[in-house]
C-alpha positions in Angstrom: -3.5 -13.0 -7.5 -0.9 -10.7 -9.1 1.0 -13.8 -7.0 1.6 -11.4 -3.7 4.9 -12.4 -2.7 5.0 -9.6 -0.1 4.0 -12.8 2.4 7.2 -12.2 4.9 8.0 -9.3 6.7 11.1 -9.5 5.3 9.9 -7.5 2.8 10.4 -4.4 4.1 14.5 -4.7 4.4 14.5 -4.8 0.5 12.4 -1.7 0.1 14.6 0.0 2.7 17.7 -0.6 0.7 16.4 -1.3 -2.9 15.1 1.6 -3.2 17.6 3.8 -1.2 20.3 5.1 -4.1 22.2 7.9 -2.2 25.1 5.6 -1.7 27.8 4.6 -4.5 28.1 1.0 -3.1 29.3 -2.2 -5.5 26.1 -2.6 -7.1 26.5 0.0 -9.2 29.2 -1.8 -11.2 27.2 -5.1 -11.2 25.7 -5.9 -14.7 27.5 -3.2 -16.5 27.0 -3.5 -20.1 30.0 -2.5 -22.1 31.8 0.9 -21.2 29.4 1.9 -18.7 31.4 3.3 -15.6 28.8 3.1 -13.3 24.8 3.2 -12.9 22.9 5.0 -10.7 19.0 3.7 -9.7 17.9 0.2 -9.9 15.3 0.5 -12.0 11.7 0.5 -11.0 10.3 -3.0 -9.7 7.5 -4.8 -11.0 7.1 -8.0 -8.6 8.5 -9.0 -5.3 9.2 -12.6 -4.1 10.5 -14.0 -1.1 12.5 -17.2 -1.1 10.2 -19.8 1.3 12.9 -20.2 4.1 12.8 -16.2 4.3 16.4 -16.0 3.5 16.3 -14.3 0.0 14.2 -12.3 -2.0 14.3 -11.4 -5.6 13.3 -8.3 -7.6 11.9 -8.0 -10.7 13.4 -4.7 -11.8 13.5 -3.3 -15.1 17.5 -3.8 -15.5 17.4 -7.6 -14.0 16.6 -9.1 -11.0 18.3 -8.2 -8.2 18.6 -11.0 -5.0 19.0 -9.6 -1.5 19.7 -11.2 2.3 16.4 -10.8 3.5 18.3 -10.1 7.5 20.6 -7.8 6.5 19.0 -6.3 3.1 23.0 -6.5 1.9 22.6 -6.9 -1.6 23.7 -10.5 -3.1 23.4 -10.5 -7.0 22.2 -8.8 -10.1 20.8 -11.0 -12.3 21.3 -10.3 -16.1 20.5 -12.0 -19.4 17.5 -10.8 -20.5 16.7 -8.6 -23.1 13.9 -6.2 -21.6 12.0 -5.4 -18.2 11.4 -8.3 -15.8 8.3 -8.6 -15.3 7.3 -11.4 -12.5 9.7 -13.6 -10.7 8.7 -16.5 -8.6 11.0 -18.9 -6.0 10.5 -23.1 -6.5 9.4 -23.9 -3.2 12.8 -25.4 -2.0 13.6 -22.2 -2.5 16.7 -23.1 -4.5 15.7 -22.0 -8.4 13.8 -18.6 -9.6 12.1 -18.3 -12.2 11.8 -14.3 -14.2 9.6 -13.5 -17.0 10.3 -10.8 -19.1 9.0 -8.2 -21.9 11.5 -10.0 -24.3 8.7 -12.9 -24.2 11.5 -15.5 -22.3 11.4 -17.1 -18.9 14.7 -17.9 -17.4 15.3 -20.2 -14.2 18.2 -19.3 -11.9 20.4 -20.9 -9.6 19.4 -19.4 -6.2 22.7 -19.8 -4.9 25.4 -19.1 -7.1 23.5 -17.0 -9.7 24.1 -18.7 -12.7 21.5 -18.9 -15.4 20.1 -22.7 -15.8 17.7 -22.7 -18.4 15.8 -20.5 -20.7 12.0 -21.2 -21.7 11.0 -20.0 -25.3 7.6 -20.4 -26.7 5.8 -17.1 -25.8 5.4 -14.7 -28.7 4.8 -11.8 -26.3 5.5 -10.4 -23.0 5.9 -12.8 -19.9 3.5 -11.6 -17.4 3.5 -14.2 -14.8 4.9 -17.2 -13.3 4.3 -19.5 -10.4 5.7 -22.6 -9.4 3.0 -25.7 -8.9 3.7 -26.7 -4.9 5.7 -29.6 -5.8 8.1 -27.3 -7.7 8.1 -29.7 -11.0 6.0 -27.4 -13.0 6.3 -24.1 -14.0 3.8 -21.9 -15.3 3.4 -18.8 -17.2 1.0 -16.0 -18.8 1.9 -13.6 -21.4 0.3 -10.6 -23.0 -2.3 -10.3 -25.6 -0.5 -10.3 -28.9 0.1 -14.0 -27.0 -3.2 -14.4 -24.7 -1.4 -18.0 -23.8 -0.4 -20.1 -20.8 2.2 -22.5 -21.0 3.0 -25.3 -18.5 7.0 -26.3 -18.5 8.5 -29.1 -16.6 10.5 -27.1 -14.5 13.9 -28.9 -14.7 14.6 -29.5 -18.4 12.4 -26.5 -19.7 10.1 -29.1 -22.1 7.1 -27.1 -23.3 4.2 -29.6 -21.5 0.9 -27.5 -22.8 0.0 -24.7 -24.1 -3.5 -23.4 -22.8 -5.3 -21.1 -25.1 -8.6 -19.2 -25.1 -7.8 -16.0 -23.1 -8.8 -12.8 -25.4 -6.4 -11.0 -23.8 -3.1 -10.2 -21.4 -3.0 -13.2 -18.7 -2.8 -11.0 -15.8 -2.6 -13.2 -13.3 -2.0 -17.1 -12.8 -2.4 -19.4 -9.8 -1.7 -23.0 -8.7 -4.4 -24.6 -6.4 -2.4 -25.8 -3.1 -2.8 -29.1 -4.0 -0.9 -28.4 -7.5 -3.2 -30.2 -9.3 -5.5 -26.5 -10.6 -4.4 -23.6 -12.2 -6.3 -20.6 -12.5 -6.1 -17.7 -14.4 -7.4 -14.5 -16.0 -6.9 -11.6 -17.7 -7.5 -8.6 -19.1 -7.6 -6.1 -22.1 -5.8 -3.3 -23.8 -6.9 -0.2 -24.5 -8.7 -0.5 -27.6 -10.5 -3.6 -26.4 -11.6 -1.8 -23.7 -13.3 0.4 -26.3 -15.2 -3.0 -27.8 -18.2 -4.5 -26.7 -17.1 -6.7 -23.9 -18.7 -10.3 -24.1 -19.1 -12.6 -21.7 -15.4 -14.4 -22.4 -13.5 -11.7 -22.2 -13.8 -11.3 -18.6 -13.7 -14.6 -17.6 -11.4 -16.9 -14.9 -10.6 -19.8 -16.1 -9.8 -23.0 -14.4 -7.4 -25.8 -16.0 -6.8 -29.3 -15.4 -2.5 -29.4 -14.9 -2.3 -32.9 -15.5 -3.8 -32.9 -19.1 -4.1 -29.1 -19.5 -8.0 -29.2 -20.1 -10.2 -26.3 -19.1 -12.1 -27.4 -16.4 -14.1 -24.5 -15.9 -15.0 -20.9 -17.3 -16.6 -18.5 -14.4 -18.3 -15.7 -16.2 -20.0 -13.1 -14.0 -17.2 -10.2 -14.3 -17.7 -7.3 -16.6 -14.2 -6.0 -16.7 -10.8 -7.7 -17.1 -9.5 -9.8 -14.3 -6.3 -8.1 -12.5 -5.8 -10.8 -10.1 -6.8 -14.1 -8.2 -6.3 -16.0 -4.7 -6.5 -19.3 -3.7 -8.0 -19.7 -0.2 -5.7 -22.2 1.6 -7.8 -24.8 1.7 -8.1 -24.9 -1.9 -12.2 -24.9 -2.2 -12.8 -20.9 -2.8 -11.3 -18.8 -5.0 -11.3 -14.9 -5.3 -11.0 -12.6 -8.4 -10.6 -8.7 -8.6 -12.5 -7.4 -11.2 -11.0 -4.2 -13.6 -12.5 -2.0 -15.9 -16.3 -1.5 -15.6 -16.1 -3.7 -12.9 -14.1 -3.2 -9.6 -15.6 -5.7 -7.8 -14.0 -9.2 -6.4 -16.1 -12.5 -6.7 -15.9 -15.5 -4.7 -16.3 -18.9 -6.7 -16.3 -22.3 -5.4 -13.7 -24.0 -6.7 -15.4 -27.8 -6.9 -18.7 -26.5 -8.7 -17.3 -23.3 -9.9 -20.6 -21.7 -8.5 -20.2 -18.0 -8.2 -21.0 -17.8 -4.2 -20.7 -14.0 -3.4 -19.9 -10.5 -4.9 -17.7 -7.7 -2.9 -18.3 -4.6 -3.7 -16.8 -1.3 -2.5 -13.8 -0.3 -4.5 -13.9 2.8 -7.1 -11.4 1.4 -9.9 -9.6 -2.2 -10.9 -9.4 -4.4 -7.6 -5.4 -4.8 -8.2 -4.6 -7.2 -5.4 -6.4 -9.8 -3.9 -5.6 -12.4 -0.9 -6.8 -14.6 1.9 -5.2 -14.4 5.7 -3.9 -17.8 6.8 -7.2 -19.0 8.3 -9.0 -18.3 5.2 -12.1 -15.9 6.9 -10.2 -12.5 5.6 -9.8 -11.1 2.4 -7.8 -8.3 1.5 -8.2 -6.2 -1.5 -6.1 -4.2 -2.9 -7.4 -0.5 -5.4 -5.5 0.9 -8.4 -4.6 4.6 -8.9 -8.2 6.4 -8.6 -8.9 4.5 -5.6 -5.8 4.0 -3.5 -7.2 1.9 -0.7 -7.1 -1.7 0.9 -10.3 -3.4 1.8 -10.7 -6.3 4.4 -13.5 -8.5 3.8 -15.1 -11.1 6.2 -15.2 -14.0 3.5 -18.1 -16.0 5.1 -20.5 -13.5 5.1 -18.9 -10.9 3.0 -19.0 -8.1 5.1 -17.1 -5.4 4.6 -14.7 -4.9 8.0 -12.5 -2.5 7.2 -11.2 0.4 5.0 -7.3 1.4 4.8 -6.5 4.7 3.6 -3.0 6.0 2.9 -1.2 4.8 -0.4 -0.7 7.7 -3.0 -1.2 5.8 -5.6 -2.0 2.2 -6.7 -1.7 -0.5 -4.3 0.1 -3.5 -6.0 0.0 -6.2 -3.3 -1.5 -7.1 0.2 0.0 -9.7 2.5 -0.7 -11.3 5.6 1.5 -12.2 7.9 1.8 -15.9 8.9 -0.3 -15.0 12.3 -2.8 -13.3 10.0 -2.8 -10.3 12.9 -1.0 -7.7 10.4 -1.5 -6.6 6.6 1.2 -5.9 4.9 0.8 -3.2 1.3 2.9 -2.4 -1.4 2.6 1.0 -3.2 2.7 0.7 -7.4 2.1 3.1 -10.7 -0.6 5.2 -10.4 -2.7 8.3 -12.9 0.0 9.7 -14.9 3.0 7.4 -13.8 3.4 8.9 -10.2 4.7 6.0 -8.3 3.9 5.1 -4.5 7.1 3.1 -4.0 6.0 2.1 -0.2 5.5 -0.4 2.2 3.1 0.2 4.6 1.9 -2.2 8.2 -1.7 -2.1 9.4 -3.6 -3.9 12.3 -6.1 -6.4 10.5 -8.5 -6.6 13.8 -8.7 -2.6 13.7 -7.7 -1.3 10.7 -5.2 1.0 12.5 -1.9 2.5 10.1 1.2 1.3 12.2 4.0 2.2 10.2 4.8 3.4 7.0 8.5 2.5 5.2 9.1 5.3 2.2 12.4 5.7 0.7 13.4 7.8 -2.3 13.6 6.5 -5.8 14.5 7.4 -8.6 12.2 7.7 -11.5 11.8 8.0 -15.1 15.1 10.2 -15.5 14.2 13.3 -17.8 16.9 15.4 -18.0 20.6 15.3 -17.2 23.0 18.0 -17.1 26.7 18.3 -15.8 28.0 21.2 -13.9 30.6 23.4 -15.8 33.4 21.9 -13.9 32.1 18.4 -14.3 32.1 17.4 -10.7 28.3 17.5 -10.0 25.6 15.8 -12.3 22.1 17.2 -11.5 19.3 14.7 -12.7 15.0 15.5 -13.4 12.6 12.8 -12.9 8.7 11.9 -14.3 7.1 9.8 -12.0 8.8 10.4 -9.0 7.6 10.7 -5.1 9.0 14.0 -4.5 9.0 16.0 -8.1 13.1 16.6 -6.9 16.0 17.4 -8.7 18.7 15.7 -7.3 22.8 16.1 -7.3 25.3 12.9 -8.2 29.0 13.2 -7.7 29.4 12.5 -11.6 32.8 10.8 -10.5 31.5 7.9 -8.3 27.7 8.4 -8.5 27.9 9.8 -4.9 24.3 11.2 -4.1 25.0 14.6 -2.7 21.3 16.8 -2.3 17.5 16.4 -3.7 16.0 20.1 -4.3 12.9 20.0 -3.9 10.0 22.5 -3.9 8.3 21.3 -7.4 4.2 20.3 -7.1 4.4 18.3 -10.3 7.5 16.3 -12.7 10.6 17.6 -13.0 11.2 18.3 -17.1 14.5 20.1 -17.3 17.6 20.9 -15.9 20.5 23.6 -16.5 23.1 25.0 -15.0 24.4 28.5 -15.1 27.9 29.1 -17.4 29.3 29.8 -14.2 27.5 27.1 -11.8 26.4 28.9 -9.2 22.7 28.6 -10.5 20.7 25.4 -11.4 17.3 26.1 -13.2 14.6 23.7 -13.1 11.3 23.1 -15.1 8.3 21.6 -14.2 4.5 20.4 -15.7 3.7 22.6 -12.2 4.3 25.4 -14.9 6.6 26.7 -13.3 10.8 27.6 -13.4 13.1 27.4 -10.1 16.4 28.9 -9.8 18.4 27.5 -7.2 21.5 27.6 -5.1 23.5 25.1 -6.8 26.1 24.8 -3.6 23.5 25.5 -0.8 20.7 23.8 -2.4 18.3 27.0 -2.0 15.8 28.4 -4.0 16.6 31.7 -5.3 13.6 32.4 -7.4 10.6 31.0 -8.9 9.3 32.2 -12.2 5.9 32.3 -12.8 4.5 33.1 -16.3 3.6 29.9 -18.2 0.3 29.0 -18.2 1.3 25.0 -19.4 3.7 22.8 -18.1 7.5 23.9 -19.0 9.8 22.0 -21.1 12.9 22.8 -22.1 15.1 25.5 -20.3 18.3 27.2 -21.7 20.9 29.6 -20.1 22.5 32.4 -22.5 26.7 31.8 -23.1 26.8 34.7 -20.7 24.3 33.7 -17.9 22.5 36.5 -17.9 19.2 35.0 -19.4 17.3 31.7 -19.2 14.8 31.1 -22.1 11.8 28.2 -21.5 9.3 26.7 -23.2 5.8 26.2 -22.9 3.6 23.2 -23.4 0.5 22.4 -24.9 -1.8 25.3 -24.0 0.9 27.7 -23.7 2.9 27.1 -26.5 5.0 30.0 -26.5 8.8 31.2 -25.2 9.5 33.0 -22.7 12.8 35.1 -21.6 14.1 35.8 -18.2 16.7 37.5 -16.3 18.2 34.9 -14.5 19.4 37.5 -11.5 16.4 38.9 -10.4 14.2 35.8 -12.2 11.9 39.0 -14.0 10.4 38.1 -16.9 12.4 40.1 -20.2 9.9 39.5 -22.8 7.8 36.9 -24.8 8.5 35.4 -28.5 5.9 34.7 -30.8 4.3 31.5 -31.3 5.5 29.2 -34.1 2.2 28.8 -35.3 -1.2 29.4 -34.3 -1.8 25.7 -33.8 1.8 25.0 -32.2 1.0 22.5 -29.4 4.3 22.9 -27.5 7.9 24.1 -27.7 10.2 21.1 -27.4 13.4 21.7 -27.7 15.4 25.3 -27.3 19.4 26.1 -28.0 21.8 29.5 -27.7 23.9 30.3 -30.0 27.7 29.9 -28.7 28.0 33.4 -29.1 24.4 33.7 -27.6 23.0 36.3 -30.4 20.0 34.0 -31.7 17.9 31.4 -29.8 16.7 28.2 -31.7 13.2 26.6 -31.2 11.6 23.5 -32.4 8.1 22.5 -31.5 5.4 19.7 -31.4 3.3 19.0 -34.9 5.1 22.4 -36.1 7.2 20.8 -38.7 9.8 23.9 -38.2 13.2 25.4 -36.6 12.9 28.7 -35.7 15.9 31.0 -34.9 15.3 34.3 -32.7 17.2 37.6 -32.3 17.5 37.5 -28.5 18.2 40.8 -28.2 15.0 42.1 -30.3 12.9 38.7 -30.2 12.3 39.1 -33.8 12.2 35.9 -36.0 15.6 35.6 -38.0 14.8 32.6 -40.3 12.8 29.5 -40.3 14.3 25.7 -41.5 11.6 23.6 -42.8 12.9 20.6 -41.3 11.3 16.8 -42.7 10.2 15.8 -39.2 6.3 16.9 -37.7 8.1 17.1 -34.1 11.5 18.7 -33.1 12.6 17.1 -30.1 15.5 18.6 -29.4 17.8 20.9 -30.6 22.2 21.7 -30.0 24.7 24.0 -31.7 27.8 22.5 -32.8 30.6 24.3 -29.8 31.6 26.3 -33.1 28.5 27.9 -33.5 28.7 26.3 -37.2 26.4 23.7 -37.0 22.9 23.1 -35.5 21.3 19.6 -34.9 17.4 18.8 -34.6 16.4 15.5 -33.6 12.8 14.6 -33.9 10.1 12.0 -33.7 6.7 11.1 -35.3 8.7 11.2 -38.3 7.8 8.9 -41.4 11.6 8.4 -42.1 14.5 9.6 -40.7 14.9 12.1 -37.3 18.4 13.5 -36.7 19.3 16.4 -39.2 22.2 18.8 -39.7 22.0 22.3 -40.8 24.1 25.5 -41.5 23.6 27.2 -39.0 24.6 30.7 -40.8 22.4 30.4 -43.8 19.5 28.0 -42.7 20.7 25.4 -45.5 20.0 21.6 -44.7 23.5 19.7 -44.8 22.9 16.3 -43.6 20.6 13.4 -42.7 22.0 11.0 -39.9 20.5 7.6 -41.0 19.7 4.8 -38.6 18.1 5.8 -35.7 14.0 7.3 -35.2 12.1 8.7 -32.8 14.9 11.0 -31.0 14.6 12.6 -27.9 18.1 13.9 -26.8 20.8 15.0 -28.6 24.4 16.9 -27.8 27.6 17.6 -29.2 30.6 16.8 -27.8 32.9 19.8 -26.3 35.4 19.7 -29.0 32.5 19.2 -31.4 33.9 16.0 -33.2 30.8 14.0 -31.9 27.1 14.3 -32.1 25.2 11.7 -29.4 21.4 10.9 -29.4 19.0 9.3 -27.5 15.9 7.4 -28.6 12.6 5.4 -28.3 14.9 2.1 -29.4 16.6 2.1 -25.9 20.3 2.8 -27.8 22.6 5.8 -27.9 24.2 6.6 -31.1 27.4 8.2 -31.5 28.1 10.0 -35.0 31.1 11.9 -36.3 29.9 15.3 -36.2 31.8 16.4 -39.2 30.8 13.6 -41.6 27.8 12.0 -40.3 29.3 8.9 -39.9 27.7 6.4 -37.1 30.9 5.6 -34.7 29.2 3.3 -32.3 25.9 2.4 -30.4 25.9 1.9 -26.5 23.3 -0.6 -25.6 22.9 -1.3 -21.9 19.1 0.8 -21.0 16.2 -1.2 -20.5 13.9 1.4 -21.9 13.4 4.7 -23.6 16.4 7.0 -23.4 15.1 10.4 -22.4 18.3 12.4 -22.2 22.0 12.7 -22.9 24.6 15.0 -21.6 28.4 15.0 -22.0 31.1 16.0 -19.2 32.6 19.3 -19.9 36.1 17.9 -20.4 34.4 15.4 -22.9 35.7 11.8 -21.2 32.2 10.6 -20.0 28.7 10.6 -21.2 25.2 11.0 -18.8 22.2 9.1 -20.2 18.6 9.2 -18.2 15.8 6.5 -19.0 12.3 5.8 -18.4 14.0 2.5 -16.9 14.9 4.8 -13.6 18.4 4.4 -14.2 21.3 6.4 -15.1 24.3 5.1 -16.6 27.6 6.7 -16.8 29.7 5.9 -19.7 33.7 6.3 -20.2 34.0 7.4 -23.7 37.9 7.0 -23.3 37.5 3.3 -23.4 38.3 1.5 -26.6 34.9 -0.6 -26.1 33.0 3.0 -27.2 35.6 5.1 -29.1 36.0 2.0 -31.6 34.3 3.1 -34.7 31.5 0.2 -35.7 31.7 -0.5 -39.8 
């Protein structure tokens, strides 16, 4: 049932201060990895669970899992050990061990009250995508994804492997215990490509298992999608499963015969959340991203009661509260990434919308960039509520304003040589230049006819050069006073799908330009716009480009590259100098100010420091629990900036021995 663990109102205190990261409070120094100063964000969440005395609940975030008073919403502890995203927690119904599943295809049991890791389960050979607790808290179980497709029953106390339940053709989704502990069920769901299959009858099947011997019991076949998730009614005889693709509809089953009783239909995409109110006569249902709404069912007749319309995006999980009179919802991914990161009330006898909890968030961090006097760190997001750029205190992670004004993702940031200006670029296709102390927009520039990527100011401030995406394709050159266009470069290539990366000069003379499936570096007169030279770089896709401080050497880093990504070239004649081995599939790169250092950023969740002069690999910060999109140094070259798709952004102290030791 996607285990909605929204069941306490409680609930809503950890939205109001998870998600809140304007503050620098302690828990941006908990679970630090190794010369990290600080962190900003708390990663995005994947599960909520709520301790059954209603005094803690636990996050499944994708840095750890964070434990919170559920009175005061102060937080308690960051959890740490694993080696990916969390995925699903679940409390032991004395409330006093959790249980997280993670991407790095682990579960892990936790002392409730003092933190400390108990026990880690190994068996899966793929992501952990649920757990649950049987109601007498001796077993545990868990699902995993579909390089896996298994569920394994644990003895919850000395982590002994007790079965091992195959036969799912894909990702267990979701898992259950009966209330009586003695019947799991369980379904799942398919990937991409075997959506694109014929689906037979087994593939989008629940399945119910006998816990004492770990027999199927039952297979109940009727759904023509994947399964997303499953409810016990409390009584234990029904059960109720939301259908996904080329489905969207929930089925009832009885649980003794495993009869299909009824069919529910009304939702337009997967049924993402499904669960009964405490007397067992109301469903609620729960829509992904192209449908958005919650749907209350009468579950002896199977009427439809009510519709509820207001999430932006996927809703994750419904709960009742223990009276059954209000429905709680939680927001989740929807088309594209955007994220409805929101708790929202409703009346279940009327349907009425009583009150909606929103707070900001970060999201997948795109871009970084310090201010020329270091004090201010202005941060992009993908998949944010409010398409913002915001501004950190780069000294304590202080937030101090969120610009906003984009319609779409936020894709790059700059600021002006002299700070007073901070250009933005969006996917809206458009730039905006704002205020960088008042926060106002100056101007907008209009011109692209794709989204924008990257975004560059001249040495001298004067000009800002973007870059177009995949129908545009081509760079453009404004005056960054008046924000009037200057003129247009040529395409790369004909067949250029976008311009990725873009760099000036130090002394601001030529421009440099990689693009997607082009293969090539282009340098640019900016004065005339006429093509100087072209490198034939190794890579299909430049990423991202930087000029050593001295103007001597320029950097491409690239991925979709059959070997190696981070080059070096001269950047007066053109010649290649240098492969960087050891790290693919680049995104960010810069040098350091006194040029000594090269740092990049990549798809393996690391950032690599390299001695700029010789190539030499120096060290590898490890601490991001996903891809790193971006990397930025301070100007006076002390600390680091690195943005993820993990929401986060860490701040690293690159005068610490931990990260200036050199790694043989």
């Amino acid at each position: 049932m996607r285990k909605n663990r929204f069941f306490k109102l409680c609930v809503l205190f950890v939205y109001s201060w998870f998600l809140s990261v304007g503050l620098a409070h302690d828990y941006m120094q908990w679970g630090l990895p190794e010369g990290a100063k600080f962190r900003i964000g708390k990663g995005w969440i994947s599960e909520i669970a709520c301790s059954p005395d209603g005094d803690r609940i636990a996050v499944a975030s994708s840095i750890g899992v964070w434990l919170y008073d559920a009175h005061s919403g102060a937080e308690i502890a960051l959890l740490t050990g694993h080696r990916g995203n969390v995925s699903c927690v679940a409390f032991s119904p004395d409330g006093l061990s959790l249980a997280s599943g993670s991407w790095d295809e682990t579960v892990r049991l936790w002392d409730v009250q003092t933190g400390e890791h108990k026990q880690t389960f190994v068996g899966h050979r793929d992501a952990v995508t649920s757990v649950t607790f049987s109601s007498n808290g001796q077993m545990l179980a868990s699902g995993s994804g579909d390089e896996d497709k298994t569920i394994r029953l644990w003895e919850a106390r000395t982590g002994q492997q007790l079965h091992v339940l195959p036969g799912h053709t894909g990702t267990v989704s979701t898992i259950a215990f009966s209330p009586d502990g003695l019947t799991l069920a369980s379904g799942s769901y398919h990937n991409f490509i075997h959506l694109l299959e014929d689906n037979a009858d087994e593939k989008n099947t629940v399945r119910l298992w006998d816990v004492r011997t770990g027999e199927r019991k039952h297979i109940l076949a009727g759904h023509t999608g994947g399964i997303c998730s499953i409810a016990f009614s409390p009584d234990g005889l029904t059960l109720a499963s939301g259908g996904g693709y080329k489905d969207k509809t929930i089925r009832l089953w009885d649980v003794r015969t495993a009869q299909h009783k009824q069919t529910l239909v009304g939702h337009t995409d997967w049924v993402s959340a499904v669960t009964f109110s405490p007397d067992g006569f109301t469903l609620a249902s729960g829509g992904d991203s192209e449908d958005k709404t919650i749907r209350l069912w009468d579950v002896r007749t199977g009427r439809h009661l009510h519709t509820l319309e207001g999430h932006t995006a996927q809703v994750s999980s419904v709960a009742f509260s223990p009276d059954g009179l209000t429905l709680k919802s939680g927001g989740g991914y929807g088309a594209g990434g955007f994220k409805d990161m929101s708790i929202r009330l409703w009346d279940v006898r009327t349907g009425r919308h009583l009150h909606t909890l929103v707070e900001p968030t970060l999201g997948h961090v795109t871009c970084v960039a310090f201010s020329p006097t270091g004090f201010i760190l202005a941060t992009g997001e993908e998949s944010s509520q409010e398409n913002a750029v915001r501004l950190w205190n780069a000294r304590t992670g202080e937030h101090i304003q969120t610009l906003v004004g984009h319609s779409s993702f936020v894709s790059s940031v700059a600021f002006s040589p002299d700070g007073l200006t901070l250009a933005s670029g969006s996917s809206d296709r458009m730039i905006r230049l704002w205020d960088a102390r008042t926060g106002e927009n100056k101007h907008t520039l209009i011109g692209h006819t794709d989204s924008v990527g990257p975004i560059a100011f001249s040495p001298d401030g004067l000009t800002l050069a973007s870059g177009g995406g995949n129908d545009d394709g081509r760079i453009r050159l404004w005056d960054s006073q008046s924000g009037q266009h200057k003129k247009t470069l040529e395409r790369h290539e004909a067949n250029i799908k976008a311009v990725m990366a873009l760099a000036f000069a130090p002394d601001g003379a030529l421009l440099a330009s990689g693009g997607l499936l082009d293969n090539t570096i282009h340098l640019w007169d900016v004065q005339t716009g006429e093509r100087k030279r072209v490198l034939e770089a190794q890579s299909r896709s430049i990423t991202n480009i930087a000029f050593s401080p001295d103007g001597g050497t320029l950097a491409s880093a690239s991925w979709l590259s059959d070997d190696d990504s981070l080059q070096l070239w001269d950047a007066h004649t053109g010649k290649h100098k240098q492969i960087l081995m050891g790290q693919n599939r680049i995104n960010s790169i810069a040098f350091s100010p006194d040029g000594d250092t090269l740092a990049s950023g990549g798809w393996d969740w690391t950032i690599r420091l390299w001695d700029a002069r010789t190539g030499q690999h120096k060290k590898t910060l490890i601490g991001h629990k996903s891809v790193v999109k971006s990397v930025a140094f301070s100007p006076d070259g002390t600390t680091l900036a690195t943005g993820s798709n993990d929401d986060t952004i860490l701040v690293w102290d690159l005068t610490a021995a931990a990260v200036i030791g050199t790694e043989r």
